[in-house]
C-alpha positions as CSV (number, residue, x, y, z in Angstrom):
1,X,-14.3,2.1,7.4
2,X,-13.9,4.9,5.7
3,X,-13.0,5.8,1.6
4,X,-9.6,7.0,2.9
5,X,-8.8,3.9,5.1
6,X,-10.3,1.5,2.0
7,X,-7.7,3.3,-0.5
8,X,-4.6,2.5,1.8
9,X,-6.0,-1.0,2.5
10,X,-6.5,-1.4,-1.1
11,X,-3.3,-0.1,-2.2
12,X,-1.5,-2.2,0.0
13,X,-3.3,-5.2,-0.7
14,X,-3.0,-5.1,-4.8
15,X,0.3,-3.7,-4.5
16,X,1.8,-6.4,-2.4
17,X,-0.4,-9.0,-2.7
18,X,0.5,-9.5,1.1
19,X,4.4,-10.7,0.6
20,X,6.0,-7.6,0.6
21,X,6.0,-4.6,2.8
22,X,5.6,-1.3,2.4
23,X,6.8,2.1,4.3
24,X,3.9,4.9,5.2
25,X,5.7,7.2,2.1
26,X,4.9,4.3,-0.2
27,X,2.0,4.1,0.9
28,X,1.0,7.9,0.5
29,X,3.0,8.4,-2.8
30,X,0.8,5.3,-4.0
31,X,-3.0,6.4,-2.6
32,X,-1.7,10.6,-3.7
33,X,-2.0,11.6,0.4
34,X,-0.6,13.3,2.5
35,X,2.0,11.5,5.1
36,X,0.7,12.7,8.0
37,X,-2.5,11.5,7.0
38,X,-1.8,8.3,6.2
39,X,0.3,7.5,9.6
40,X,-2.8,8.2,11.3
41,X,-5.1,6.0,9.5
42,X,-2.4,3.1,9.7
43,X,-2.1,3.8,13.3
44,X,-5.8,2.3,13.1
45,X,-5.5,-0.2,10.8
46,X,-3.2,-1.8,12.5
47,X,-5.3,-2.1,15.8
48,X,-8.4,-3.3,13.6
49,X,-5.8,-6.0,12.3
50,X,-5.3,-5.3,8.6
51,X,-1.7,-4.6,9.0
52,X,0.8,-5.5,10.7
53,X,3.2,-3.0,12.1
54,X,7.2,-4.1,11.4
55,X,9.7,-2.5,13.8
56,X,12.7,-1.4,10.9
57,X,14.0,1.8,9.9
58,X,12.1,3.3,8.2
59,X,8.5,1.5,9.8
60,X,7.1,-1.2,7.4
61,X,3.9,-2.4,7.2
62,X,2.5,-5.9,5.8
63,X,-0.9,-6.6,4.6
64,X,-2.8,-9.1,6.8
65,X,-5.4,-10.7,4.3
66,X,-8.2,-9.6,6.6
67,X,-11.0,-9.2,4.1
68,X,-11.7,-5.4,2.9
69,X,-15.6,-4.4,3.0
70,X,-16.8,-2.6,-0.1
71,X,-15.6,0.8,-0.9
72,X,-17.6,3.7,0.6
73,X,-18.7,6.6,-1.4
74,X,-18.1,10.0,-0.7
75,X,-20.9,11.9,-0.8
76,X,-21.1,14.7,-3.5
77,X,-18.3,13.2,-5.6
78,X,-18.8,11.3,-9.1
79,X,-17.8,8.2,-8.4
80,X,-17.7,6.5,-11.3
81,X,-15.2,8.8,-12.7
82,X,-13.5,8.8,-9.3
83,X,-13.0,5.4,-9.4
84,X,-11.5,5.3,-12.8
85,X,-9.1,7.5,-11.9
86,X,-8.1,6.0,-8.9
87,X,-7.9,2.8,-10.5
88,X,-5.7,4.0,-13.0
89,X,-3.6,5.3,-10.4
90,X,-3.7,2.4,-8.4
91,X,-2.4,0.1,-11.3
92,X,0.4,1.7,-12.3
93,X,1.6,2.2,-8.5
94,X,0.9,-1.2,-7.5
95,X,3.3,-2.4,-10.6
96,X,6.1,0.2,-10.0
97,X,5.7,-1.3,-6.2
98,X,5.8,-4.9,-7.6
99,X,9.1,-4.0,-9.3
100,X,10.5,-2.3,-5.9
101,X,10.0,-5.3,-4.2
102,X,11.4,-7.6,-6.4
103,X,14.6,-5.4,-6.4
104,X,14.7,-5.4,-3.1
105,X,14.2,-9.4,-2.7
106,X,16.8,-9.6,-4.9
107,X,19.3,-7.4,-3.4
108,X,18.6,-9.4,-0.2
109,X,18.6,-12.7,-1.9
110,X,22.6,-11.7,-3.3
111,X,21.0,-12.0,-7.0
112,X,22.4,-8.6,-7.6
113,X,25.7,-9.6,-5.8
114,X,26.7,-12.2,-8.4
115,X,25.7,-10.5,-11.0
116,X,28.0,-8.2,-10.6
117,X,31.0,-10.3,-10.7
């Protein structure tokens, strides 16, 4: 696997905690990639099983607990200040999509319904 494919698996997985789902634009607003880029890797994530691919509008995909091997390390990069970074990043994007997905359970749930009357 490579650092690419670990940071959408890892997003996912810390994000979610394997409950909610998540579209590919989560997904590449959360990891800071490019769409396109991350539709391919999923494309291949699913067929090695750590997601699972949910037919809606727009496509969802769920986090299968399949047990992530240790993050590569690009060569040439300082990774210790890479990770920090990214770790940063990857809190505070895994809370805002904590908070979606409670919204959105509730919404389904009707919570927000009877508040409102």
């Amino acid at each position: 696997m490579n650092e690419t494919s670990w940071k959408i698996c890892n997003f996912v997985r810390s994000s979610t905690g394997g409950e909610a789902c998540v579209t590919a634009t989560q997904i590449a607003q959360g990891v800071s990639l490019d769409l396109g880029l991350v539709c391919s890797h999923l494309a291949r994530l699913v067929r090695a099983g750590y997601f699972r691919r949910i037919y809606t509008r727009p496509t969802q995909y769920q986090w299968m607990g399949k047990v992530l091997p240790e993050r590569p390390h690009s060569p040439g990069t300082p990774t210790e200040l890479t990770h920090c970074t990214a770790l940063d990043n990857l809190q505070v994007n895994a809370a805002v999509l904590r908070a979606v997905a409670a919204l959105h359970q509730m919404t389904h749930d009707g919570v927000g319904a009877r508040m409102g009357k």
